[in-house]
C-alpha positions in Angstrom: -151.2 -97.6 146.9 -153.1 -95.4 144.6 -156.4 -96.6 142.8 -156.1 -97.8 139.4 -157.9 -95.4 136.6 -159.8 -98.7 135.9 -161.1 -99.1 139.3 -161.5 -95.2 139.7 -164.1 -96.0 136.8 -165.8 -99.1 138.1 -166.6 -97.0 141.2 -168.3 -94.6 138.9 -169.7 -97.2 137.2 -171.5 -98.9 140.5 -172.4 -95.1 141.9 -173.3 -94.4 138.8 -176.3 -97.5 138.2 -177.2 -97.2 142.1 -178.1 -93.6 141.4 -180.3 -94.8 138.7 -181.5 -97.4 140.5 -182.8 -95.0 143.2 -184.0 -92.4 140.6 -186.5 -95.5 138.8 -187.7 -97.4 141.8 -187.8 -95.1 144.7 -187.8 -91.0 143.5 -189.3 -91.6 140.5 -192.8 -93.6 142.3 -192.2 -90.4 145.1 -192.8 -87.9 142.5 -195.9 -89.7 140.9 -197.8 -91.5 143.9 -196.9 -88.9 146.5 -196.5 -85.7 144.2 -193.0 -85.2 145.9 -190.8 -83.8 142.7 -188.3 -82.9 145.0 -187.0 -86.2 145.2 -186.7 -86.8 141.3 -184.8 -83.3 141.3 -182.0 -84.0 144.0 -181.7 -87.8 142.9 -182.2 -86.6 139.1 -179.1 -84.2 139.8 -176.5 -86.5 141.6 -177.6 -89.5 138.8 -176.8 -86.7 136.1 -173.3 -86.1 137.5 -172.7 -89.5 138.0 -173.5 -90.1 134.4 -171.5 -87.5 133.1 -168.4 -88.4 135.1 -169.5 -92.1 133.9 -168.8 -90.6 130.1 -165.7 -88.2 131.0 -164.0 -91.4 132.4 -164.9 -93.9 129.5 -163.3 -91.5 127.0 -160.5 -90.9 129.4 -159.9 -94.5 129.4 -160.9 -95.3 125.9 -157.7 -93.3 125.1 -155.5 -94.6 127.2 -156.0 -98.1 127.1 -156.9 -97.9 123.7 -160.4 -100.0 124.2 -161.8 -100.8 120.8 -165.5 -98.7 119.5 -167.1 -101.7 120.7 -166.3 -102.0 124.4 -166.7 -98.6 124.7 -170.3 -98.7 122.9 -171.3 -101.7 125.4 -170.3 -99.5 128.1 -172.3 -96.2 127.3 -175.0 -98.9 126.6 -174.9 -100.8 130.2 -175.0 -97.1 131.6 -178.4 -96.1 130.6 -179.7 -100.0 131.1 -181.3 -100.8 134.9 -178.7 -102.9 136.1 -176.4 -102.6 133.1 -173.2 -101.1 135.1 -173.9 -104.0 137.8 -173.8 -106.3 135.3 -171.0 -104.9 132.8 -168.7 -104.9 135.7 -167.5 -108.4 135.0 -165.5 -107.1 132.1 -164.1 -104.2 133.5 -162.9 -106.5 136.4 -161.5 -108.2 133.4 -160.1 -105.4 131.8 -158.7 -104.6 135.3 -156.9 -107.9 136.1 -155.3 -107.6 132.7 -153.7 -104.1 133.4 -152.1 -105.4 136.4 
């Protein structure tokens, strides 16, 4: 069975804050305590694709499930939030188990 569009995106959406996650707490401190930049760099560029895909899927989805300004706001919001995909996955679980 195929993976629902909203569960394609809520795979983004956890990828997407654990990138950002690892950018803040472990290449960020790399770059800065041990003068690595490398690290912010590679993790830097996989978090930005992971955001942009993030985006590209939100409108995608915005359109075809019709989600209101304001879900879609909260959404962009959680992404650039520590821990705001984790925690905004409730209500796309939500938005999910409705679809089905």
């Amino acid at each position: 069975m195929p993976m629902s569009p909203i569960r394609a995106f809520r795979m983004t959406a956890l990828a997407e804050g654990t990138s950002f996650l690892i950018l803040l707490c472990i290449a960020m401190p790399m770059k800065y305590f041990m003068g690595m930049p490398l690290a912010v760099r590679i993790v830097g560029a996989i978090h930005g694709i992971l955001f942009l895909l993030y985006v590209g899927q939100l409108v995608r989805l915005r359109t075809a499930y019709r989600w209101d300004n304001r879900f879609c706001i909260q959404a962009f919001v959680a992404s650039i939030l520590p821990f705001g995909t984790f925690l905004f996955d409730r209500y796309l679980r939500e938005k999910e188990a409705a679809t089905n």
